[in-house]
LUMMAR-998206 format. One record per residue (C-alpha): residue number from 1; x, y, z. Coordinates in pm, whole numbers, plus 32768, in hexadecimal, padded with zeros to 4 digits. Layout:
% LUMMAR-998206
num:NUM&x:X&y:Y&z:Z;
...
% end
This chain:
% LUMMAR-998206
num:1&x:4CE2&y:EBBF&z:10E5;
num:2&x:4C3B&y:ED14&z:10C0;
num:3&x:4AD6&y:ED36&z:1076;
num:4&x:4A43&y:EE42&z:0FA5;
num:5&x:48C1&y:EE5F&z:0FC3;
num:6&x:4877&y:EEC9&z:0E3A;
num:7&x:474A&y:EEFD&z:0D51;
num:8&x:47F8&y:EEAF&z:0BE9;
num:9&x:475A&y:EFD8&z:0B4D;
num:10&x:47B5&y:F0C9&z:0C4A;
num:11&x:48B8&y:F19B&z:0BE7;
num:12&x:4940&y:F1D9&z:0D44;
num:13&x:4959&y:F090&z:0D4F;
num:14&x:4A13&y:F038&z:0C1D;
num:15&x:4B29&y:F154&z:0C67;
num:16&x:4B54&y:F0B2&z:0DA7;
num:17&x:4B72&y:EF5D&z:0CE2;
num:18&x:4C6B&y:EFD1&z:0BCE;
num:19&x:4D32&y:F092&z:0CEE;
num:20&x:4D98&y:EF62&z:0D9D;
num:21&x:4DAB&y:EEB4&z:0C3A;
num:22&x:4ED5&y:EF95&z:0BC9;
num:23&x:4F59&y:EF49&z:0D3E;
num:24&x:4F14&y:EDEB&z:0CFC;
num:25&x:4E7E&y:ED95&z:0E68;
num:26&x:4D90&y:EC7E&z:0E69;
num:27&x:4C1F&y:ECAD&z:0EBE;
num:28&x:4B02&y:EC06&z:0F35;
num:29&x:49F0&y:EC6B&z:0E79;
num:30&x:4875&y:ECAC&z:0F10;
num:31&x:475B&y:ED0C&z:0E52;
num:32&x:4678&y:EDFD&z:0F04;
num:33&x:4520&y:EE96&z:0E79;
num:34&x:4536&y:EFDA&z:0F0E;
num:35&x:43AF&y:EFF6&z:0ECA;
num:36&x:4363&y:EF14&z:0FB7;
num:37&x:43C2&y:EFB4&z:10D7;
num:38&x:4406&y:EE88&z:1182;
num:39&x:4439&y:EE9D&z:1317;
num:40&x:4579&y:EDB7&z:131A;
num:41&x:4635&y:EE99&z:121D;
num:42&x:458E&y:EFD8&z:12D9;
num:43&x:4637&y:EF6B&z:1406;
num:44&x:4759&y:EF56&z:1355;
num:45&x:4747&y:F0B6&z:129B;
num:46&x:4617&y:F172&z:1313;
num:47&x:461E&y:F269&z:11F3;
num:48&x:45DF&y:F146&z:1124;
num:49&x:46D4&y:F1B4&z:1034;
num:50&x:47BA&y:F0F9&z:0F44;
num:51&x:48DE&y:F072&z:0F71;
num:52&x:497B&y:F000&z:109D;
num:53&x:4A9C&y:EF60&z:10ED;
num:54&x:4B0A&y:EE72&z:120D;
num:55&x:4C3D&y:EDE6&z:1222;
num:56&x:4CE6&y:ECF0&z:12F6;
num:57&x:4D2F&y:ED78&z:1436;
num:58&x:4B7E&y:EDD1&z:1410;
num:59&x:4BD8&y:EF60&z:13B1;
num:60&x:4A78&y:EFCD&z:131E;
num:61&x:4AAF&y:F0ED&z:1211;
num:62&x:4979&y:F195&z:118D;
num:63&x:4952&y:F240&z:1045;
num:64&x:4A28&y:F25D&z:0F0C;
num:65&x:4AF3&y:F3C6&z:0FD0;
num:66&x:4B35&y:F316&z:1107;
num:67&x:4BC0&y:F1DE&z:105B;
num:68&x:4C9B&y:F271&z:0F6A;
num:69&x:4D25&y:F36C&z:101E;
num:70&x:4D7F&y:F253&z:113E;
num:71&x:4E21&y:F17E&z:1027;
num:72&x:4ED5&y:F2AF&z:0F88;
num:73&x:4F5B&y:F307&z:1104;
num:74&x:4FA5&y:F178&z:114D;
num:75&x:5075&y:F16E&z:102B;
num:76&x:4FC0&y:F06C&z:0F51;
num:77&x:5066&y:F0FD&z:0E1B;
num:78&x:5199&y:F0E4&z:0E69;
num:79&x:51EC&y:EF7C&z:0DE6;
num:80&x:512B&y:EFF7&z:0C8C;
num:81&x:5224&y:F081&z:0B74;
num:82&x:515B&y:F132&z:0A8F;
num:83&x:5022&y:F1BD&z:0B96;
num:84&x:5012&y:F29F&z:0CD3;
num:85&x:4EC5&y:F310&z:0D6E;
num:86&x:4F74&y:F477&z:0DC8;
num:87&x:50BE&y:F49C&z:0CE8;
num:88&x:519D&y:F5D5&z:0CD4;
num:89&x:5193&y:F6F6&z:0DCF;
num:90&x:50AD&y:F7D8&z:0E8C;
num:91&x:505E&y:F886&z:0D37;
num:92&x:5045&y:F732&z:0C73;
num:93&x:4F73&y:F695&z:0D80;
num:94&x:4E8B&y:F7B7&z:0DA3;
num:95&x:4E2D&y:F77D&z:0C48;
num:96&x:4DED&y:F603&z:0C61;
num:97&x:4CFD&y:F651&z:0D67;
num:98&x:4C5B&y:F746&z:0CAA;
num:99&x:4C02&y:F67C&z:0BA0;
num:100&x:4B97&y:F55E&z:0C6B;
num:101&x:4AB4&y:F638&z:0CF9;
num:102&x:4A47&y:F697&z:0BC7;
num:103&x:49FA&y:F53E&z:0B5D;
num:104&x:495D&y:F4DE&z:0C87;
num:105&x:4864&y:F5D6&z:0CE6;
num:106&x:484A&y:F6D8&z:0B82;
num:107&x:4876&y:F5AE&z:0A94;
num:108&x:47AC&y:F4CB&z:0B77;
num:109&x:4679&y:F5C0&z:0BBC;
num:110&x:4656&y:F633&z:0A4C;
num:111&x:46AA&y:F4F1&z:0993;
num:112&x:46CD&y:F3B1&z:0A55;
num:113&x:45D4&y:F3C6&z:0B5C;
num:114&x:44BE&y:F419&z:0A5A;
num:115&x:44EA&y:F318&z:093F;
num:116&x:4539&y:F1E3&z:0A5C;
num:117&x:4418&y:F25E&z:0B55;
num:118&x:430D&y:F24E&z:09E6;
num:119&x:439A&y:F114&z:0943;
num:120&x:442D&y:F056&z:0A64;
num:121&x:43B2&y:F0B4&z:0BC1;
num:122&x:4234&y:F0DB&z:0B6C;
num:123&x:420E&y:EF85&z:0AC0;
num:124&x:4269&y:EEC9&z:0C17;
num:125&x:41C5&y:EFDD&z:0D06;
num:126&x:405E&y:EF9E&z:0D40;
num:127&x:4030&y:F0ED&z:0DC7;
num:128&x:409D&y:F1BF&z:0CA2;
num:129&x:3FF1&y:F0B2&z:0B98;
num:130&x:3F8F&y:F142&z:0A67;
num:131&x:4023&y:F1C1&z:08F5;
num:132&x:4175&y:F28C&z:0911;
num:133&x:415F&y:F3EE&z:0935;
num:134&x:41B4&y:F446&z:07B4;
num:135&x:41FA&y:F5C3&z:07F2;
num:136&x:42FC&y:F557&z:0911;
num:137&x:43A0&y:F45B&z:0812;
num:138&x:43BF&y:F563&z:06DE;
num:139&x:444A&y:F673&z:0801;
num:140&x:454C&y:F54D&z:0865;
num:141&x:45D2&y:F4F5&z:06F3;
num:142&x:45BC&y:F689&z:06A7;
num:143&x:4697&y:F6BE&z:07CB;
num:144&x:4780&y:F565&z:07B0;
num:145&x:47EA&y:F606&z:063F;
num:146&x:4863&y:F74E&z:06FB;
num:147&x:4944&y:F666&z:07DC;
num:148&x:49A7&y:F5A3&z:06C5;
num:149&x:4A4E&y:F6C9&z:064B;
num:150&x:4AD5&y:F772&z:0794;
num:151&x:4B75&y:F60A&z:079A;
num:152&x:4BE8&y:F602&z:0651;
num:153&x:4C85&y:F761&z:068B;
num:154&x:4D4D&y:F6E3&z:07BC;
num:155&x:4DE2&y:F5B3&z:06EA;
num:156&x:4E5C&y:F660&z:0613;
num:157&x:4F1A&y:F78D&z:06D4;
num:158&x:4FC0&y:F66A&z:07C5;
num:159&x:5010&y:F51F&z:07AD;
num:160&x:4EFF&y:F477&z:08C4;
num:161&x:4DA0&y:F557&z:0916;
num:162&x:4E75&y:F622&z:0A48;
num:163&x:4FFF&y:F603&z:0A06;
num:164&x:5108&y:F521&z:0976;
num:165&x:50D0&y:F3E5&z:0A19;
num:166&x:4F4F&y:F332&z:0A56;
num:167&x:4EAC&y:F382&z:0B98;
num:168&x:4D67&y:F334&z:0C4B;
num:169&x:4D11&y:F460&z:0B7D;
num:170&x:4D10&y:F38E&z:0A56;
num:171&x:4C68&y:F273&z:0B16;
num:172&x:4B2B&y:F34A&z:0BA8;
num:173&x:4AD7&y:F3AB&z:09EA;
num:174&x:4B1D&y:F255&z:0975;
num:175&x:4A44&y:F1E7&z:0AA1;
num:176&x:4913&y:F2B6&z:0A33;
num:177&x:4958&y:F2A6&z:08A8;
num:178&x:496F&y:F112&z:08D8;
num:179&x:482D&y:F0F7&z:0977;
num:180&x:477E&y:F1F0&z:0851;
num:181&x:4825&y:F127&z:076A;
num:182&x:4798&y:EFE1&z:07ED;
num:183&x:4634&y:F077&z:0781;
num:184&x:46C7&y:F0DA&z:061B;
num:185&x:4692&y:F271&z:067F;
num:186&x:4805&y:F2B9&z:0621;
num:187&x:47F4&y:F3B1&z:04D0;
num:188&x:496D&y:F313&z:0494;
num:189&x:495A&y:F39E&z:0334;
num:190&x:493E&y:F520&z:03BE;
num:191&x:4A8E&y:F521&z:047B;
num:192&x:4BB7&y:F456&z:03DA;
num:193&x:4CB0&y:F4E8&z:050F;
num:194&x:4BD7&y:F46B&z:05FC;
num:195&x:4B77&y:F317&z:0573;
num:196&x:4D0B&y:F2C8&z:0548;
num:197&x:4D34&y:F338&z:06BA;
num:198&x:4C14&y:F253&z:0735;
num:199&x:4CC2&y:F148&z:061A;
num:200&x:4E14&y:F16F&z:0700;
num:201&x:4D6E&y:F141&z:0850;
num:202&x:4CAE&y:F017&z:07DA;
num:203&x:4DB4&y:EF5E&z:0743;
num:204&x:4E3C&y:EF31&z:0875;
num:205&x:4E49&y:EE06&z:091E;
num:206&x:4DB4&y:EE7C&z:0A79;
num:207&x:4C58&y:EED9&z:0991;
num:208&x:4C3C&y:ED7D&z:096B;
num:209&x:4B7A&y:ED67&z:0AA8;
num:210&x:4A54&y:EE3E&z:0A01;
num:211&x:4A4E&y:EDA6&z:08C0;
num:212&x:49B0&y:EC3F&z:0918;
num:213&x:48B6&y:ED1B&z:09F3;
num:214&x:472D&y:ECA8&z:09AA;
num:215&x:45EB&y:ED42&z:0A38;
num:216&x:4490&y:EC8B&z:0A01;
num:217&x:43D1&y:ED0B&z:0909;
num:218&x:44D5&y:EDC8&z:0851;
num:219&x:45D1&y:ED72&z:073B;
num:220&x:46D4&y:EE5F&z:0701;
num:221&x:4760&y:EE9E&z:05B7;
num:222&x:486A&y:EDDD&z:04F9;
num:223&x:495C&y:EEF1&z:04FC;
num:224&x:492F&y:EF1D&z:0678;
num:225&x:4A14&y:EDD6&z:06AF;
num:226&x:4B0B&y:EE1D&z:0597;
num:227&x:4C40&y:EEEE&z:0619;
num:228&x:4C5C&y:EF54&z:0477;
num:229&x:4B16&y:EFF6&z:046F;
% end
């Protein structure tokens, strides 16, 4: 059984989680509070980072680039008709990667990072106690509408976020978009073209493994559970 070391609102984490969903490979899940810092999981991954991934043979993968890209390489997807982590050619794949890197660092550093680190991080993190940073919060929803769109505009030129057929490209967006829905931040009513994509992605049935996700202290919205949002 592989283990994947997870935080359930980490975003790395969940594309990493719907990845091997759509490959349908079997997990072992561990909760981790990266916060904590603790020495075991240090010793483990000494950048402390989220996830990692250790599999049977005890092959220890850290961080969402390393993992995928092993997966992608190992052929994970190949048993999976309707997802591949890298589809097409040189061209095609160039673009996937470009827009996972656009979700996870540009989309994660002016979004994601913001609104979880204020709502989320700070509420179990004795060191950065106190009220959210409002200025940082308005800067994150100001700057998640501009993404909205910029997603909405690549939905509808092609029929998945980089190509014809869903890629980790799609993954790495609904990754981030899930978790900002789970705190009811999504402006869904601003951007029909990108609420139906993120309406495709989580109808299906590897997003299942998100849905029934809880954190203490937090309730998500209704509609964050209901594929017909």
């Amino acid at each position: 059984m592989i283990d994947l070391i997870h935080y359930p609102l980490d975003p790395f984490c969940r594309s990493i989680r719907l990845a091997l969903a759509e490959c349908e490979i079997d997990v072992e899940l561990q909760e981790e509070r990266p916060w904590e810092w603790r020495a075991d999981f240090l010793r483990l991954n000494p950048a402390g980072s989220l996830p990692v991934y250790r599999d049977e043979s005890d092959l220890v993968l850290c961080g969402v680039y390393a993992i995928s890209e092993f997966l992608a390489e190992s052929g994970a997807d190949k048993q999976s008709r309707s997802f591949q982590f890298l589809p097409g050619g040189e061209e095609e794949r160039a673009e996937v990667r470009r827009l996972i890197d656009w979700f996870h660092n540009k989309f994660n550093s002016e979004v994601t990072s913001y609104l979880l680190e204020e709502k989320v991080m700070r509420r179990f993190d004795e060191k950065k106690a106190g009220a959210p940073d409002m200025e940082l919060m308005r800067a994150a929803r100001a700057n998640l509408r501009h993404h909205l769109s910029y997603i909405g505009h690549l939905a509808d030129a092609r029929n998945w976020l980089a190509g014809e057929v869903l890629s980790f490209a799609d993954i790495a967006a609904a990754a981030h978009i899930s978790c900002i829905d789970f705190l009811g931040d999504v402006p869904w009513e601003e951007n029909e073209s990108a609420k139906n994509w993120y309406a495709r992605i989580k109808s299906r049935p590897s997003f299942r493994v998100l849905l029934d996700d809880r954190v203490p202290g937090f309730a998500p919205p209704e509609a964050y559970a209901d594929p017909d949002f």
